[in-house]
C-alpha positions as CSV (number, residue, x, y, z in Angstrom):
1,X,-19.7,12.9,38.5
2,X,-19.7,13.2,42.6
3,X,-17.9,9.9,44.0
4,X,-18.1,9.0,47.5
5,X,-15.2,7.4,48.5
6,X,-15.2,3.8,49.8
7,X,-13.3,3.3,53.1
8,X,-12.1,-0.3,51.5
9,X,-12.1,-3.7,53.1
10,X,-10.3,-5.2,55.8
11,X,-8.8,-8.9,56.4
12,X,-12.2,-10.9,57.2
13,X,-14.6,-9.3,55.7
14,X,-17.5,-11.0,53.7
15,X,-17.2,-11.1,49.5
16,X,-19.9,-11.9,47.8
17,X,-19.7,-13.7,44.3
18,X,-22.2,-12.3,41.5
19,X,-22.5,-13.6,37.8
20,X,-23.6,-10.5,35.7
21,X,-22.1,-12.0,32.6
22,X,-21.3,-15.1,30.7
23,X,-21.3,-18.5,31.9
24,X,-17.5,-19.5,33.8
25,X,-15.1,-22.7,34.3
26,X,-16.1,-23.9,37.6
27,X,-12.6,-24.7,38.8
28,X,-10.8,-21.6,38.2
29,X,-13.6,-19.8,40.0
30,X,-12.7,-22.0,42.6
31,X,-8.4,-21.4,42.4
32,X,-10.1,-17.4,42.7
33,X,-12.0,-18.3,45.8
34,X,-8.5,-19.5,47.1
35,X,-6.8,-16.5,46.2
36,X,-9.3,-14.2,48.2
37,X,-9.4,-16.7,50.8
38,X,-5.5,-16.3,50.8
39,X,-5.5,-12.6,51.0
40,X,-8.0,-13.0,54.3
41,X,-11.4,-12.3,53.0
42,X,-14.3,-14.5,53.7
43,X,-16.1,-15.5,50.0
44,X,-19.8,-16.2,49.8
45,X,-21.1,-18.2,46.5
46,X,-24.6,-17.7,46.1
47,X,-26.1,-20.9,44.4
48,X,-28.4,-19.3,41.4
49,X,-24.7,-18.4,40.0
50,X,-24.5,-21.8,38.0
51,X,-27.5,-21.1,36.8
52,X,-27.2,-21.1,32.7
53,X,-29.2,-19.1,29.6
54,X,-27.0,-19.6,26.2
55,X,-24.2,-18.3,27.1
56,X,-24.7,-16.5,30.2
57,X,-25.0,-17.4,33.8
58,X,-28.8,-18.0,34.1
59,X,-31.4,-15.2,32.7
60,X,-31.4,-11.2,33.2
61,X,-33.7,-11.9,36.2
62,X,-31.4,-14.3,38.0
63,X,-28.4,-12.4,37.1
64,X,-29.8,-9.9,38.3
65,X,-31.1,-10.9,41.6
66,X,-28.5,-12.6,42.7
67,X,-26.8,-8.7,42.8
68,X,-29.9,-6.9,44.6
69,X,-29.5,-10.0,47.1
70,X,-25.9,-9.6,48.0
71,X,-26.5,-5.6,48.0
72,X,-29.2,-6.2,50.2
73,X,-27.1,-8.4,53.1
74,X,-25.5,-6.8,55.5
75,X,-22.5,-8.8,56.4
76,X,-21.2,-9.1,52.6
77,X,-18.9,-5.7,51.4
78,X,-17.9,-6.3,48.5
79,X,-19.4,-8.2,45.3
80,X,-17.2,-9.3,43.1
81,X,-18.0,-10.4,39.1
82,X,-17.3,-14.7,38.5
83,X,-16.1,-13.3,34.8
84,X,-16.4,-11.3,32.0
85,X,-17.6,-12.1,28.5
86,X,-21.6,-10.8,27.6
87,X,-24.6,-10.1,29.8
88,X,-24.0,-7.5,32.1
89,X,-25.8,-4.6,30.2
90,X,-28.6,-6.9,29.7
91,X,-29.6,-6.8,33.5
92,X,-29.1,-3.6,34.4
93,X,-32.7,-2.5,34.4
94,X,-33.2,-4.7,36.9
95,X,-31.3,-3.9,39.4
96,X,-32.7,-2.0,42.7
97,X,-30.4,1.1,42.5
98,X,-32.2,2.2,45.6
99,X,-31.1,-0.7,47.3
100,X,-27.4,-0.8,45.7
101,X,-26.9,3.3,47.0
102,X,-28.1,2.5,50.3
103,X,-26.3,-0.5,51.2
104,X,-22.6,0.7,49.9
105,X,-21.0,-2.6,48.7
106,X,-17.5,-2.4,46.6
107,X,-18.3,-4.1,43.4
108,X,-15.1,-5.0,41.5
109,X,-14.6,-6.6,38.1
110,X,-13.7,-5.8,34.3
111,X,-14.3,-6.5,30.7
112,X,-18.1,-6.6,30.3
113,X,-18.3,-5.8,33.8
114,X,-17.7,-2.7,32.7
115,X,-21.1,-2.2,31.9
116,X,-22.4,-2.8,35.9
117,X,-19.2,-0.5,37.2
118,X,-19.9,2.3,34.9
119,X,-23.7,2.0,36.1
120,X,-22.8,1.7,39.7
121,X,-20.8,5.1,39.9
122,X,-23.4,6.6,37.8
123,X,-26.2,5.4,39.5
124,X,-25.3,5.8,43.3
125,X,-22.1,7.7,43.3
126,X,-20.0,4.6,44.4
127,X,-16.4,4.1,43.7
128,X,-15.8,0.9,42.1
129,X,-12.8,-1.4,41.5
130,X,-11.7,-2.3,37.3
131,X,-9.9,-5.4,38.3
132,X,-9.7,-8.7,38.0
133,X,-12.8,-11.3,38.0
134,X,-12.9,-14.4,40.1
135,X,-11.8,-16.7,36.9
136,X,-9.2,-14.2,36.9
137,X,-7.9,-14.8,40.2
138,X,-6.8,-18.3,39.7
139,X,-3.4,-17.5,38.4
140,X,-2.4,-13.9,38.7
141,X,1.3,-12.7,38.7
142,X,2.7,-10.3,41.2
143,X,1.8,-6.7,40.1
144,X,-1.9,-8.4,39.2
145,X,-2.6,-9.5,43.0
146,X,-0.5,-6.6,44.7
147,X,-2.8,-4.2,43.3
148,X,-5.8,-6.0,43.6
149,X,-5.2,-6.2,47.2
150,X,-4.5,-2.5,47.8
151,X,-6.9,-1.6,45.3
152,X,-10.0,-3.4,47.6
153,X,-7.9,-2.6,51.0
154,X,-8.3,1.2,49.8
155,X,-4.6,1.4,50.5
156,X,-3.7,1.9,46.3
157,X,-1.4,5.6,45.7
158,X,-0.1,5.1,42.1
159,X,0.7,3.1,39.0
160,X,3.0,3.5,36.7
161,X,3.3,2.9,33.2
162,X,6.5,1.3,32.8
163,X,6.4,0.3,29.4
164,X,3.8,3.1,28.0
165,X,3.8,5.6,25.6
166,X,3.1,9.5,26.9
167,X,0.9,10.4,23.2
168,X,0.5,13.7,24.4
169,X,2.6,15.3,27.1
170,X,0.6,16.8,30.1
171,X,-0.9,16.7,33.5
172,X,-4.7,16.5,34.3
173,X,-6.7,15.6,37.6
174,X,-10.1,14.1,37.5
175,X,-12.2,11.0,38.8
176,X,-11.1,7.6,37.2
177,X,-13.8,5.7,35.4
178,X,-14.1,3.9,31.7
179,X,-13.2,0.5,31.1
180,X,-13.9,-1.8,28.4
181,X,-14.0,0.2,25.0
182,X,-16.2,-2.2,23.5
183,X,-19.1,-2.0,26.0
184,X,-18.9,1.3,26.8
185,X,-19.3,2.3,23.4
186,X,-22.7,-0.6,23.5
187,X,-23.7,1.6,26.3
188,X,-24.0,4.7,24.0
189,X,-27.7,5.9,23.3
190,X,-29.2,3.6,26.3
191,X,-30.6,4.8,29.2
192,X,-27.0,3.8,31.4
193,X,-25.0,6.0,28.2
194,X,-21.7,7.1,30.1
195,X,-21.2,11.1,31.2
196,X,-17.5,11.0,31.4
197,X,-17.5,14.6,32.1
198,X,-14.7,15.9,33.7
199,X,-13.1,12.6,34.2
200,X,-9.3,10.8,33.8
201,X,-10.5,8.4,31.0
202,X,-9.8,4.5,31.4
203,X,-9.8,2.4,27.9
204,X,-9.0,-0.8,27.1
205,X,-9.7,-3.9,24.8
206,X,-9.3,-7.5,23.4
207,X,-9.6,-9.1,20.7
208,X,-10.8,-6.2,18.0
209,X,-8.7,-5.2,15.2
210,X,-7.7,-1.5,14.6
211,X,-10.8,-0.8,12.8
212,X,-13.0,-1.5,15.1
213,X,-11.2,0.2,17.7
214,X,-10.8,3.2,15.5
215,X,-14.5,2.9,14.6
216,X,-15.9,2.4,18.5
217,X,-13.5,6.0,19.3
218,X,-15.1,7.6,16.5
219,X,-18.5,6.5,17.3
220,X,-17.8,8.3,20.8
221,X,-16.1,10.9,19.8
222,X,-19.1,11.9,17.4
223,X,-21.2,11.4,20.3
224,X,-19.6,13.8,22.7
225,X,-18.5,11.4,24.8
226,X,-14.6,13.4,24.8
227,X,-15.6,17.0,24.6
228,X,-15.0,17.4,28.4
229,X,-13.1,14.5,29.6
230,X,-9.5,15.9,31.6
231,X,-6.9,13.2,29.9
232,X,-6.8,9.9,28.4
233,X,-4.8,6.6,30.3
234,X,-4.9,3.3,27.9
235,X,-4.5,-0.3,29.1
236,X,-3.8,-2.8,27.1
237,X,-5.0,-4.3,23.6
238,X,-4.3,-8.2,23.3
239,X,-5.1,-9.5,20.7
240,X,-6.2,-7.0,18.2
241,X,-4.8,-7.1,15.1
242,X,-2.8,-4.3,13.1
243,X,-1.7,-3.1,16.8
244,X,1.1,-1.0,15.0
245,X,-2.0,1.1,14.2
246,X,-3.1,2.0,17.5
247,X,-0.5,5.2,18.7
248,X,-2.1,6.5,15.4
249,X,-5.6,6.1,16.0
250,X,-5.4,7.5,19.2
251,X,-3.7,10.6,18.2
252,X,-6.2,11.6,15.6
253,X,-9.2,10.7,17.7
254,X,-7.8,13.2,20.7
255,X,-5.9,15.3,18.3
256,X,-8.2,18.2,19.0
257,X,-8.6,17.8,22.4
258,X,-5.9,19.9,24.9
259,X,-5.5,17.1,27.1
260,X,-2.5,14.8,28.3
261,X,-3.0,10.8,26.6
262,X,-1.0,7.9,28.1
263,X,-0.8,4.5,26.8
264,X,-0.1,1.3,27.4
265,X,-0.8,0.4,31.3
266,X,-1.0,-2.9,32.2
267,X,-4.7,-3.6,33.4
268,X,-7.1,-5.4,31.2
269,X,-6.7,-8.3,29.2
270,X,-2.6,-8.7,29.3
271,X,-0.7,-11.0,31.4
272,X,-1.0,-8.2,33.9
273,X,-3.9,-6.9,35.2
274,X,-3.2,-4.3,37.8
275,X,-6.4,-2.9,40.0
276,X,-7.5,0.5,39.3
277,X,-9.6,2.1,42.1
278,X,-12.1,3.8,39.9
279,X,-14.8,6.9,41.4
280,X,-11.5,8.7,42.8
281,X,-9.5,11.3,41.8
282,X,-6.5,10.7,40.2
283,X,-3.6,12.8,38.9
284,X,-2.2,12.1,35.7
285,X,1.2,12.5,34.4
286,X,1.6,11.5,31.0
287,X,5.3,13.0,30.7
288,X,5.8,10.4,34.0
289,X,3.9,7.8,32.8
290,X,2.4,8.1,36.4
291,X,-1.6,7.7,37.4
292,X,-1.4,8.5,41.5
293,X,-5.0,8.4,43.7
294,X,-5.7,11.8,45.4
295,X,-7.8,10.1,48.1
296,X,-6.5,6.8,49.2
297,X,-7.3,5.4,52.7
């Protein structure tokens, strides 16, 4: 996986707002808008972003367009997701990946978003941000917006894992990518299935009991989806049942593999969801509990 590394926003630039998932409250979306709008950024809202199919934000084709037509203008650098929830695999054959690798934007988002990062760095060698969505932006602690903000600035070195668990001790280096567990494992056996091949693995989750869990690793596992990835970082798991279950899951899945596993960051679902700049090297320190970018700004 060859990442080119994204120079990273500046006060006043132009965000664009896309809706590649489900359907989102209106006035937290707004409080988000705020947020970037208090960090300095300009925020554009493209109207076909209300639009609504079930339980997404309009059809595959709107979805969809509303991406390719915020790739396609030059004064917006970044896109950014509304929210998570379902649709984002959905539209990905529609996108122009043409147009997306030669109009560099810095898409950021996470959950089922994770379906349109993973394609992104895939697709056009583009780093990416797994942070939070607009909705998510209406509220965010400390750590959440202080990491978003050096995440997009370009200007993030390291996390640590303050209240993690080192699984297995060691030190890797690789390119960041993964995400949501659940959709990356959707992802597996369609034409956007991940290649984490040589990569620091990102996982996280909510809302699926230990089964599940231990059933979507396996699932990935038996698919080669580990055979060659460098080391393992975990983020968090709300709200999955049997969570006492997890350290154990984990260590049989990557039992056989020679690599460092770290678990427990705080990015995903929690409370806290620190930015991780995804598409660039990392080091990994599990004994540390450390994750530090190679190539920051």
């Amino acid at each position: 996986m060859i990442i080119d590394t994204f120079p990273g926003l500046e006060k006043g630039d132009l965000i664009g707002v896309a809706a590649p998932c489900a359907r989102f409250d209106q006035s937290r979306l707004l409080q988000g808008i705020d947020s970037l709008n208090q960090m300095g950024f300009q925020v554009r809202i493209p109207e076909k972003i209300y639009e609504k199919k079930r339980y997404m934000a309009g059809d595959d084709l709107c979805r969809a367009a509303v991406i390719n037509h915020l790739a396609a203008d030059p004064d917006v650098k970044a896109i950014i997701c509304a929210r998570g929830g379902f649709g984002a695999m959905r539209m990905l054959a529609h996108l122009d990946w043409d147009l997306i690798r030669n109009h560099p934007k810095l898409f950021v988002g996470f959950s089922d978003a994770t379906a349109l990062l993973t394609a992104v760095m895939q697709q056009t060698g583009l780093s990416v941000v797994h942070g939070p969505n607009l909705v998510s932006l209406a509220a965010p602690d400390a750590p959440t917006l202080e990491t978003f903000f050096a995440a997009v600035t370009g200007t993030l070195t390291g996390v640590t894992a303050d209240d993690g668990v080192c699984l297995k001790p060691g030190r890797a280096e690789g390119v960041l990518a993964g995400g949501n567990l659940a959709t990356l494992a959707h992802l597996l056996g369609t034409p956007f299935t991940p290649d984490f091949t040589g990569t620091i693995l990102f996982l996280e989750d909510v809302g699926e009991p230990a089964y599940k869990i231990d059933r979507m690793l396996s699932q990935m596992k038996m698919a080669g989806v580990f055979t060659h990835v460098s080391g393992v970082v975990t983020g968090s798991f709300t709200q999955c049942d049997q969570q006492e279950y997890l350290h154990e899951i984990f260590d049989d899945i990557f039992a056989e593999y020679n690599i460092p596993v770290l678990m427990g960051l705080a990015s995903g679902h929690g409370g806290t969801n620190m930015s991780l700049a995804m598409g660039r090297r990392v080091f990994l320190d599990a004994d540390a509990r450390l994750l530090q970018w190679q190539d920051q700004k």
